[in-house]
N, C-alpha and C positions, 0 to 999 in steps of 0.2 A: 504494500500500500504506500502510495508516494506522500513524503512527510512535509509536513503544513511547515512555512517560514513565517511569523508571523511577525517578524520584525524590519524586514526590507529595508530599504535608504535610511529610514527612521530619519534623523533630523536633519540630517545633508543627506538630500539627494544628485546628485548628478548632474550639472549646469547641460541641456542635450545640444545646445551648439545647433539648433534648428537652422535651417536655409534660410540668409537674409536676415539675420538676428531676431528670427520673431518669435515671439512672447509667447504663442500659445500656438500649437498645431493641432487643427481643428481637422476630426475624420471623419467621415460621413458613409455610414453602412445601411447600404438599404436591401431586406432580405428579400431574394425572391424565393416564394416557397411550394408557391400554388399549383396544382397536378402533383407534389410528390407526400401530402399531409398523408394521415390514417384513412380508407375509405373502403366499402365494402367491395367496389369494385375490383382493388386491387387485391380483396383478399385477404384484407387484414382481421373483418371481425366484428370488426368495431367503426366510427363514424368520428373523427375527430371534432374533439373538445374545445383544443383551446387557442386562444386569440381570435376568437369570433365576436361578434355583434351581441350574443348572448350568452355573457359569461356563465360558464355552470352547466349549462344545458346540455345536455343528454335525453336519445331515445333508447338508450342501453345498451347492450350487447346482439351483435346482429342486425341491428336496423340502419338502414339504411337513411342518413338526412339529406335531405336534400338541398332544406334549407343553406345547413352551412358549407354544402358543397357549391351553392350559389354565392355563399359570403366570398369564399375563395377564389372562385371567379371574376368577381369583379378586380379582384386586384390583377389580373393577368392581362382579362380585358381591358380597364378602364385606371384603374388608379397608375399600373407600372407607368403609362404612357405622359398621364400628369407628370408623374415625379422624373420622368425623362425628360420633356420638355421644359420643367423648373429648371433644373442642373443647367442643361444641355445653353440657355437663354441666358446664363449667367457665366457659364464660362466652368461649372464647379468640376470636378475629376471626382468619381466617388471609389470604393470597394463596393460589392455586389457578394455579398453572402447567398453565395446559388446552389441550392441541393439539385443533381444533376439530371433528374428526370424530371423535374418540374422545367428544365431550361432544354429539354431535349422535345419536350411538348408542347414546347412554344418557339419554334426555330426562329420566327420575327422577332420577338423577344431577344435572343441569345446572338442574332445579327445585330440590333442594337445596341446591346452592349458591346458587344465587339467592334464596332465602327466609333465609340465615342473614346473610346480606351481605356474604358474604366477596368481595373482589376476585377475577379470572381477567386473568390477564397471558398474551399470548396465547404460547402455545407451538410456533407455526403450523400450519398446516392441517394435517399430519401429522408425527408422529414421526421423523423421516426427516432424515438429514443435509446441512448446507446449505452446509457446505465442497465447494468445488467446482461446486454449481449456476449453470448459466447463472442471466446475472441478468436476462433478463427473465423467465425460470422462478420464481424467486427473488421479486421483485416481484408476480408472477403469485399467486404461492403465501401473499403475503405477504396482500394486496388479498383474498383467498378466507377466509383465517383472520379476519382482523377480520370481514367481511360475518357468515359465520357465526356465531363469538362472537356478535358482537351481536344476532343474532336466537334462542340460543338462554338468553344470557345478559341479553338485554335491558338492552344498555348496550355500549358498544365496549370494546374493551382499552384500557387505557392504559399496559400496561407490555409489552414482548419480551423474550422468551427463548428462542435456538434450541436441539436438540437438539444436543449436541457434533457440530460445532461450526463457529462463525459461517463465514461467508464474510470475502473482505476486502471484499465489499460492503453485508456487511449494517445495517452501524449508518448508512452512507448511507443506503439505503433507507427506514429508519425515519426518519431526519430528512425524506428527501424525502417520504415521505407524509404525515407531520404525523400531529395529533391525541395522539402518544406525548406521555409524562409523561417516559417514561426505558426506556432498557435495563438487563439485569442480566447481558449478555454479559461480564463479566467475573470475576475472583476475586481482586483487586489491591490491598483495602482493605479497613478493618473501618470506613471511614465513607463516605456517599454523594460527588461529586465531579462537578464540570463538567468536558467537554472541549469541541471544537470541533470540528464538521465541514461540511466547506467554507465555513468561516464562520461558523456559526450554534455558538449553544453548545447543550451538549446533555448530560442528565444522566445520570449512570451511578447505580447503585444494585449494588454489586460482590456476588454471591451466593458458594456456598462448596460446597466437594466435600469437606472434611474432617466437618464436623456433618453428615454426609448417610449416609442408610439406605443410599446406593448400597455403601457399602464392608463391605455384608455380601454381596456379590455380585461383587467386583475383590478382586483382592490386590495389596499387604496389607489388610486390613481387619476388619473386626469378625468374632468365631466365636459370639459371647453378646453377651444382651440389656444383660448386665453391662459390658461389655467396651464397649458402645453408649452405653449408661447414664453409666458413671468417664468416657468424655473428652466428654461436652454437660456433664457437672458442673463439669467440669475446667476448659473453654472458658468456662463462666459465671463462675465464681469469679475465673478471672483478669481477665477484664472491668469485671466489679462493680468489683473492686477498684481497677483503674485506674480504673474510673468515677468514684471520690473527685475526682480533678483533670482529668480526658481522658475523658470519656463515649465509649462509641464504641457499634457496633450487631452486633447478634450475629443470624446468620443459620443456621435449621436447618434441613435438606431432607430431604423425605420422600418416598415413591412408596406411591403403595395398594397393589398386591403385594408390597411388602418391608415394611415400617415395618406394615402391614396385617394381620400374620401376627401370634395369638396371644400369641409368644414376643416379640416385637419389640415389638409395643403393650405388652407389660405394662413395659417401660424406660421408653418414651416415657412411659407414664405419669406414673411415678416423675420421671423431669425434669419433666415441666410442675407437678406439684405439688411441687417443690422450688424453681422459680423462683417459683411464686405464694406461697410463705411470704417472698418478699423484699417490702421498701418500694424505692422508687425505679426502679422497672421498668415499662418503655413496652413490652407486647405488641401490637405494630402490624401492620395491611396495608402492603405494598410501597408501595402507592400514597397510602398516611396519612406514610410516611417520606416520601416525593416530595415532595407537597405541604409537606410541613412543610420541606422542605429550602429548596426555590424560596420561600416567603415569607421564611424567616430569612436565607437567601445566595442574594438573587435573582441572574440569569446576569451574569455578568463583560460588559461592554460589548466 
């Protein structure tokens, strides 16, 4: 079982020497997830649950919803293309946390990302929980999701992130198959950091559940666009500000069917044009943080 640090940087952390002196590098992850969730069609069982329109809700075991297989939907149809269009009109570069058969069922989708250059970290082959998977299941599943990525993204992943939530195998695995940059299996820092495993060091890039569309769909969490809007303001400002002496990196999360919806993009808006009236701000891909991390704090020996 891999052992918790629960002390990191502690009161010095790290000056990161960000691109251009800026203060605060701002990441923007928008997940696509829709065609790879739980669904009876595929066999799973079961109808999935969570991050829908109606929290909670369940028709049990076997049944088939329809409802929230329409929730899902629209982010594939309707909301990805919003939050394409925002980016795309401002100029932003994002990561794209793609589980590989939701981007393989949507080939327009997966040429769009591809023509804008945003990164895809892979999300693994399906939506699906990997607490608990056999690990050569897990391995299996792991090997399936890059292949794919790459052939429909035309370049491999170079970053993982599972569906809540990891195995205690999983950040193995990813060292053992190589090619990874880093995981973002974690939420334990607002700057990137090295660990080790079995040896080898190996970069964490720690992502976030508080700046995330997901808490209009869990409670507590957001009721308004407003309410979504005050705490990514909130979260920046305090940043910036520490950015004076302590740069650190701010991470937002988003989903096409939440963050995707009318009411929710017009917030989103309103942030990303309030962080683009700052100087000294790094809006990065996952993988432009990575790199830049490994050249300035290559791995500890």
């Amino acid at each position: 079982m891999p052992l918790r640090d629960l002390t990191g940087y502690g009161a010095t952390p790290p000056h990161p020497r960000w691109p251009g002196g800026a203060r605060v590098a701002v990441q923007i992850v928008m997940n696509y997830e829709e065609g790879s969730e739980y669904t009876i069609g595929d066999g799973d069982g079961i109808s999935e649950t969570y991050l829908t329109e109606v929290p909670g809700a369940t028709l049990g075991p076997g049944a088939r919803d329809l409802i929230v297989e329409s929730i899902y939907e629209y982010g594939s149809r309707a909301g990805f293309w919003r939050l394409m269009r925002m980016f795309g009109e401002r100029g932003i570069r994002i990561t794209v946390f793609g589980a590989a058969l939701a981007l393989e069922r949507n080939p327009a989708a997966a040429a769009a990302i591809r023509a804008a250059g945003y990164e895809v970290c892979s999300h693994g082959w399906r939506w699906i929980s990997f607490a608990g998977m056999d690990v050569d299941e897990e391995r299996a599943q792991m090997r399936r999701a890059i292949a794919s990525l790459t052939q429909t993204i035309g370049e491999r992943p170079y970053g993982w992130y599972c569906r809540y939530a990891p195995s205690d195998n999983t950040r193995r695995l990813v060292v053992e198959e190589g090619g990874f940059l880093y995981d973002s299996d974690a939420y334990n820092d607002d700057l990137p950091y090295w660990t080790r495993v079995e040896g080898k060091p190996h970069l964490v890039i720690p992502y976030t559940l508080d700046n995330n569309d997901m808490k209009f769909s869990v409670a507590p969490g957001f009721t308004s666009g407003q309410g979504f809007f005050a705490y990514l303001k909130d979260a920046f400002d305090v940043l910036y500000r520490e950015g004076a002496t302590q740069p650190k990196m701010m991470s937002v999360g988003l989903h096409t069917r939440l963050a995707g919806r009318p009411g929710r993009a017009a917030a989103l808006e309103r942030f990303l044009d309030y962080v683009l009236g700052f100087d000294g701000v790094w809006i990065a891909r996952r993988v432009d943080i990575a790199r830049h991390w490994i050249a300035t704090f290559p791995a500890p020996a």
